[in-house]
Structure formats: structure tokens, C-alpha cells
C-alpha positions as CSV (number, residue, x, y, z in Angstrom):
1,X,-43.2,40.6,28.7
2,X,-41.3,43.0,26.2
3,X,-38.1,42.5,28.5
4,X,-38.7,38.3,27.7
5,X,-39.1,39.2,23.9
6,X,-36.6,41.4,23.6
7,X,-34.1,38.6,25.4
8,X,-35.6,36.0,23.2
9,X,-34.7,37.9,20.4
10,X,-31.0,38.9,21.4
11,X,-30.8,35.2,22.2
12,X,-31.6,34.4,18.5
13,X,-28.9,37.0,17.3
14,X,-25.9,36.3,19.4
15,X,-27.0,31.9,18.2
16,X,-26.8,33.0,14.8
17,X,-23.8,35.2,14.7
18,X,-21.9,32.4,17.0
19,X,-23.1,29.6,14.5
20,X,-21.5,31.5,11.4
21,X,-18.0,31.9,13.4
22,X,-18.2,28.4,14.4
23,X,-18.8,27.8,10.5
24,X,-16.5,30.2,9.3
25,X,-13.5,28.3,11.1
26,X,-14.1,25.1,10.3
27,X,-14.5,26.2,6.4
28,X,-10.8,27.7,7.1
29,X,-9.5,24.4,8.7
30,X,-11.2,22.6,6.1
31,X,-9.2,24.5,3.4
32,X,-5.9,23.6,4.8
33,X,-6.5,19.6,4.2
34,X,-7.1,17.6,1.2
35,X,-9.8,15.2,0.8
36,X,-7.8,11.6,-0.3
37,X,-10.5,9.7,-1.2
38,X,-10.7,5.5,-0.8
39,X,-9.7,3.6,-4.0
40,X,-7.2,6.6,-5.0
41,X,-4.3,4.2,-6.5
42,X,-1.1,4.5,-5.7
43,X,1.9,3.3,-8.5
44,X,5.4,1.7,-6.6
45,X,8.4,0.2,-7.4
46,X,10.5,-2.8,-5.3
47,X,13.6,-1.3,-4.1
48,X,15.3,-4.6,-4.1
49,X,15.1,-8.1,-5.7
50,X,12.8,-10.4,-3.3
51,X,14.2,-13.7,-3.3
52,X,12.1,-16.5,-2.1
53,X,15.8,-18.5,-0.8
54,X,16.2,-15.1,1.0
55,X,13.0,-13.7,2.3
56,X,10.9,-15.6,5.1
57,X,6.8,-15.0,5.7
58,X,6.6,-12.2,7.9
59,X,9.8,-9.9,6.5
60,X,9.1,-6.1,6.2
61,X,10.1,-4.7,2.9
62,X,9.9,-1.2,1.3
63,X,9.0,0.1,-1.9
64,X,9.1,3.2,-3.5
65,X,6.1,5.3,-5.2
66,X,6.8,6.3,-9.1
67,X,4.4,8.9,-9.4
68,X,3.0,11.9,-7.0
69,X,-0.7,11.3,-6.4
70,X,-2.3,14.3,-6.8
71,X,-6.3,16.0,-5.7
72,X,-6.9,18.8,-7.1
73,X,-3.6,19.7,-8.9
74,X,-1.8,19.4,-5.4
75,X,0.3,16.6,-4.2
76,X,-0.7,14.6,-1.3
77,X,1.6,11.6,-1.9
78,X,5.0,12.8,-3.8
79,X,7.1,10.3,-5.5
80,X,9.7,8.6,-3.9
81,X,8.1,8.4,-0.6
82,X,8.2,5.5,1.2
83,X,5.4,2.6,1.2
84,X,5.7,-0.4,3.3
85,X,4.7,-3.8,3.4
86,X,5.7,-7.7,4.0
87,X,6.3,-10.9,3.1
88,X,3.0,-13.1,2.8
89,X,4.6,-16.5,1.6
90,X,7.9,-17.6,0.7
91,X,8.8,-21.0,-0.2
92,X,12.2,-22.6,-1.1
93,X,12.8,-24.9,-4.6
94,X,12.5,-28.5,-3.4
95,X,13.3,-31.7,-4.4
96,X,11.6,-33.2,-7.6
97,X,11.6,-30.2,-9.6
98,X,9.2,-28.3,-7.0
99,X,9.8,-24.7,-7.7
100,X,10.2,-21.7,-4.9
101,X,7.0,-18.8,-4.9
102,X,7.5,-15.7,-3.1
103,X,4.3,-13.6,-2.5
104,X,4.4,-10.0,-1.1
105,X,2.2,-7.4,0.0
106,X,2.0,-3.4,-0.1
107,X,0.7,-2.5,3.6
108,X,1.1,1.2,4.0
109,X,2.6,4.7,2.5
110,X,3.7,7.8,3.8
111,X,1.4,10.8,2.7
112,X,3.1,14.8,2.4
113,X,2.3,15.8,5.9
114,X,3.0,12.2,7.3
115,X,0.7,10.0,8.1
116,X,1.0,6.8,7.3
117,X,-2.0,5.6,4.8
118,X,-2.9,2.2,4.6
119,X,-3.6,0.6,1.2
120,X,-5.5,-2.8,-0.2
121,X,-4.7,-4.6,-3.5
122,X,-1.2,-4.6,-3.8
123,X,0.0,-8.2,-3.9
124,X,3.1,-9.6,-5.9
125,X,3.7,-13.6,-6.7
126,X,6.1,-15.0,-8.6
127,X,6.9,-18.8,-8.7
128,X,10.4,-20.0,-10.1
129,X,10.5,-22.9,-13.0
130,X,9.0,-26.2,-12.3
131,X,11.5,-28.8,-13.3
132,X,9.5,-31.7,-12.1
133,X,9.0,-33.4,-15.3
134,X,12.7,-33.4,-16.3
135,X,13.4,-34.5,-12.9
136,X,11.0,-37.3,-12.7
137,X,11.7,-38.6,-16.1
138,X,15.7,-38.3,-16.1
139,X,15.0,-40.1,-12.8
140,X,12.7,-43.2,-13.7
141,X,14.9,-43.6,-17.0
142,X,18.6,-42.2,-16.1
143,X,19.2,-42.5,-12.2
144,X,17.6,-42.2,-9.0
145,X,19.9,-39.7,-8.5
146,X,18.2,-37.0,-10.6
147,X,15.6,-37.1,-8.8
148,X,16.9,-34.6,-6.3
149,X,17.1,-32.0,-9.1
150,X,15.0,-28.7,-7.8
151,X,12.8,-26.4,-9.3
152,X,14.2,-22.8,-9.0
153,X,13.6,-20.2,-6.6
154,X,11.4,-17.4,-7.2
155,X,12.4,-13.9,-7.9
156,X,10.7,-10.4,-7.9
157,X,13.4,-8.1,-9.9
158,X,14.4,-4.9,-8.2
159,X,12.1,-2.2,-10.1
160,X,9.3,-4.6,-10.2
161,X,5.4,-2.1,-10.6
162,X,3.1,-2.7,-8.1
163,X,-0.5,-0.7,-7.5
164,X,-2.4,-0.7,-4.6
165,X,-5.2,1.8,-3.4
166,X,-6.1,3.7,-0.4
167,X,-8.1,1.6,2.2
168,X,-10.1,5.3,3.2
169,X,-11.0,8.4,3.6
170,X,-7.7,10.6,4.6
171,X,-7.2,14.8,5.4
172,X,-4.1,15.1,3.7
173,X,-2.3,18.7,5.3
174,X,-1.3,20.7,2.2
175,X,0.7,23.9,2.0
């Protein structure tokens, strides 16, 4: 009976030291990462003028961040990394004075150690001028012919801000 106690006991001992080392590295591993919480907002720039007479529905496009996002003073995402995303729509100026849109949208960036972070909320659309009045007036009064005029096509300048925000919860490896 003393031998079952005194087992019992050790058992006790050697479950509580093991479940402190167990503890004690993952509080170590735990240090090396940064929490990047959901919603953190990242601030980017186009890297090039999006045309919508250029750029078809589907296109990848790049952009490029402005500003480190930083937890707790350290950087997880430095500027001028790399974000990605696509084209969502793109329509030509048609006939009539119908103008050309263009609408894009931030998919992804590159964190410090890699990983590729997907983000929500950053859409772009632009529409060109609508020249359907002057081309349906000038064409019922004028000529027929003017009726052919087209709106213009849309453009996103080159340097163009866009903000999007992490889509989750991301360890973020930090030297």
C-alpha cells in the first residue's frame, strides 16, 4: 500500500514537472511569432496605371504597401512589399457616349517571414466620362454620324492609395 502511494505520488511529480516543460517551450516558441490580428489595415499603392482598354477581368496586378504595419513596435509587414490582387471588371468606352469602368481588387500580401496574407476590403472603380448626352444630342440635331462618339475609358493612375485589411488571425515570425 505505501509502495502504491508513494508511486501515486512520484506519478504526480514527474506530471507536473513534464507539464511546466511542455509550457515553458511553447511560451518560448510563442515569443518568436507575432500575433497579426484580423482587421489590421494595410495602406498600398498601384504600381502602374490600370487601364480599362488594357486590362481584361481576371488580370493579376501588383501593388506596393506605403507603410510598415507594425505590433508591438516590430514590423510584420515592411513597406514596399509586395501585395497582389486582380482585375474584377473592365469594360471598354462604347458607342453613344457609354463610358469604360475598370474595377480591381487587393487579394493578398507578403508578410516579413513570408507568408502570403490574404486581405478583404480593398476594391478600386473608376469609370471614364460619359459622353452620352453630347453624343445623342449632336446626333438627333447634327448627324447620325455623331452618334458613334464614345465615352472614355477608365483609368486608375499609377500611385493610386488603396486599404485593405487582414482577412485573420496570422503568427508573423520576427527576429
Amino acid at each position: 500500500m505505501i509502495t502504491a502511494i508513494k508511486h501515486s505520488i512520484l506519478l504526480k511529480v514527474i506530471s507536473i514537472v513534464l507539464a511546466f516543460n511542455i509550457l515553458g517551450i511553447s511560451a518560448i516558441s510563442a515569443n518568436d511569432k507575432i500575433i497579426l490580428n484580423s482587421g489590421t489595415s494595410v495602406i498600398m499603392e498601384t504600381t502602374q496605371p490600370i487601364k480599362s482598354e488594357v486590362v481584361k477581368a481576371g488580370y493579376t496586378l501588383y501593388f506596393k504597401v506605403l507603410y510598415d504595419v507594425k505590433v508591438n513596435d516590430k514590423i510584420v509587414i515592411p513597406a514596399g512589399s509586395r501585395a497582389t490582387g486582380q482585375v474584377v471588371r473592365s469594360e471598354m468606352a462604347k458607342g453613344l457616349g457609354k463610358p469604360g469602368a475598370v474595377e480591381v481588387q487587393v487579394n493578398s500580401v507578403e508578410a516579413l517571414d513570408g507568408q502570403v496574407i490574404p486581405l478583404v476590403g480593398g476594391n478600386l472603380y473608376q469609370a471614364g466620362d460619359d459622353n452620352q448626352t453630347e453624343a445623342i444630342l449632336l446626333g438627333v440635331l447634327l448627324c447620325i454620324l455623331f452618334l458613334t462618339i464614345k465615352g472614355d475609358n477608365a483609368v486608375i493612375p499609377s500611385g493610386t492609395m488603396i486599404t485593405a485589411a487582414t482577412a485573420g488571425t496570422y503568427y508573423i515570425a520576427v527576429e
